[in-house]
C-alpha positions as MATLAB code, in Angstrom:
seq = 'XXXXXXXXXXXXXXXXXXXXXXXXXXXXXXXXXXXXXXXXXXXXXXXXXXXXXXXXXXXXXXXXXXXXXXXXXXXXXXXXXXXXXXXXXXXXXXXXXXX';
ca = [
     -77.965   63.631   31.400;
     -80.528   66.401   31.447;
     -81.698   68.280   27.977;
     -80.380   71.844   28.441;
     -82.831   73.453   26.606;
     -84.968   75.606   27.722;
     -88.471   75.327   27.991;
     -91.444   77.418   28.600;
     -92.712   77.303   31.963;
     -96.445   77.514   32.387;
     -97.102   80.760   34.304;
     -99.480   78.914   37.592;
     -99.035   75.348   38.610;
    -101.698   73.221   36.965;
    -101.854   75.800   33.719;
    -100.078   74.044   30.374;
     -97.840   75.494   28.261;
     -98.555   77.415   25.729;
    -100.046   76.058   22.622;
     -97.266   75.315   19.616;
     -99.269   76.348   15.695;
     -97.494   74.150   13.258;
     -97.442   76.037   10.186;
     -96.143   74.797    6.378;
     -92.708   75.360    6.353;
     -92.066   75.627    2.541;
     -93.606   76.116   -0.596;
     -94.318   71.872   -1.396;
     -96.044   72.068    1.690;
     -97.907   74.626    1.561;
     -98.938   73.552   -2.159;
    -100.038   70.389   -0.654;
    -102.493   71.710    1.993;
    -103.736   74.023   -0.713;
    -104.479   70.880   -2.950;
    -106.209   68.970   -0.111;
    -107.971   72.354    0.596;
    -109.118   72.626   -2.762;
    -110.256   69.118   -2.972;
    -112.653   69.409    0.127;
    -113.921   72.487   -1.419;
    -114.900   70.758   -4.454;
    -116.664   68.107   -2.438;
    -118.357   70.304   -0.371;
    -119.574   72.601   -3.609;
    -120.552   69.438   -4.897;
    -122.984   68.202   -1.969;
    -124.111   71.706   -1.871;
    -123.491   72.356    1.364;
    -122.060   75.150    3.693;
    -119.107   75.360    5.413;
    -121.277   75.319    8.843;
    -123.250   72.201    7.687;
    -119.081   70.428    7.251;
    -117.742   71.806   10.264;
    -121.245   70.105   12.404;
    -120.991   66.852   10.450;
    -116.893   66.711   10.938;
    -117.435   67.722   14.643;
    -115.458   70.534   14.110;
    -115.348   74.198   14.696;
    -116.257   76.541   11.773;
    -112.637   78.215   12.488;
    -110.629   75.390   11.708;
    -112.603   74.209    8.506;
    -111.654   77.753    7.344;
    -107.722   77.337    8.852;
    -108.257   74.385    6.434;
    -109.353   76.306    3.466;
    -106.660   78.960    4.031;
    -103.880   76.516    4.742;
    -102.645   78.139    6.796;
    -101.991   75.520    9.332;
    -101.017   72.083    9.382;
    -104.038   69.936    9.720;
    -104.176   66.984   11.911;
    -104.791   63.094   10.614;
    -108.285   62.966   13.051;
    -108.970   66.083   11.854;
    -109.061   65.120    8.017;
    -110.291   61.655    8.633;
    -113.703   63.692   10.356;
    -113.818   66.051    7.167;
    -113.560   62.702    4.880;
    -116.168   61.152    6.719;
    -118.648   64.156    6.784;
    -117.963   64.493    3.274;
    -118.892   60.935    2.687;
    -115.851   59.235    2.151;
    -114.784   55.949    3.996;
    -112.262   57.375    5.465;
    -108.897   59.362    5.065;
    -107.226   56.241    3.048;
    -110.520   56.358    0.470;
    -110.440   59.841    0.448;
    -106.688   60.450   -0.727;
    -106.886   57.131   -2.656;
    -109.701   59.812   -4.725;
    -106.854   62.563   -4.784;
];
């Protein structure tokens, strides 16, 4: 049995579909992204360090360090696992074992 939903279709054969944002969808987690925000801004304060100098070391781009700092968006596991890293932490489990 098919799924009768509909779905975007890309606009030229070979383009994808368009990209889905996942955004908080309530206040707990928005709080939560804010926390983890807050606690990479500490560590970053801490090191002394810019937000350019993070987003190099985390091989990421400035723009989502900052989507990260407004919470704005989700943010992915790889994503925070590079930040942890560049911020000198183990890894994501060493990091939120910290939180």
């Amino acid at each position: 049995m098919r799924d009768k939903r509909k779905r975007p279709k890309a606009s030229r054969e070979g383009e994808s579909l368009p990209r889905q944002l996942s955004k908080p969808r309530n206040n707990d987690e928005f709080q939560l992204l804010k926390a983890i925000a807050r606690k990479i801004h500490r560590e970053l304060s801490a090191l002394g360090k810019p937000v350019e100098w993070l987003a190099f070391e985390s091989e990421t781009s400035r723009a989502t360090i900052r989507r990260v700092f407004d919470a704005d968006r989700n943010v992915g596991i790889v994503t925070l696992d590079r930040i942890a890293k560049a911020l000198r932490y183990k890894d994501i489990v060493d990091f939120f074992k910290r939180f």
